[in-house]
C-alpha angles and dihedrals in degrees: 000000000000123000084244090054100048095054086048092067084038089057091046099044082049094052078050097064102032085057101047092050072043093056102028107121094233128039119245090235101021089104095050119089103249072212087076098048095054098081094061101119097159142353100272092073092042102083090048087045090046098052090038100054112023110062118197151334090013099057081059089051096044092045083047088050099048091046094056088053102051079057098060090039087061083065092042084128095059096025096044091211113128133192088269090049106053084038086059096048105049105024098078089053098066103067134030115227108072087223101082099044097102087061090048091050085051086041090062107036099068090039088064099043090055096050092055085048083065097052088056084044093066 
């Protein structure tokens, strides 16, 4: 396959995802207290604040999430997606009420930065 057609089926796997966290009835975050994510000021408090406050299965589907962009942050110089911009992407798409999406983008951001530490790490 060609290297355009490639990034096509990349495009359209990636609108995938970003519809069905879009669609789901129920937002991934929308159970957590924005309150306890506040706090998150780097990546090293965001692994205790994860398994404290985000019960399952959606601590699995966020941690899914957030692996599979740190993937496709490693080819952030083919790819051109950085950290902001994936944050930008799919944060908003994990609560419902707009106001606490600044808290969510932090929120990721240092989720995925974390789990791009672990990576290092092994």
């Amino acid at each position: 396959k060609s290297f355009a057609s490639v990034a096509a089926l990349h495009h359209q796997i990636s609108k995938l995802i970003v519809t069905f966290f879009e669609h789901l009835p129920h937002k991934l975050l929308d159970a957590v207290s924005t309150a306890n994510l506040q706090g998150i000021k780097n990546m090293t408090q965001i692994e205790a604040v994860t398994q404290k406050h985000i019960s399952e299965p959606n601590l699995s589907v966020l941690l899914w999430l957030w692996d599979l962009l740190a993937d496709t942050i490693e080819f952030a110089m083919s790819n051109k997606m950085s950290i902001d911009a994936l944050t930008k992407c799919f944060a908003p798409r994990m609560v419902s009420d707009d106001a606490h999406v600044a808290t969510i983008m932090n929120l990721f951001k240092y989720g995925i930065e974390w789990r791009l530490n672990l990576r290092e790490l092994d």
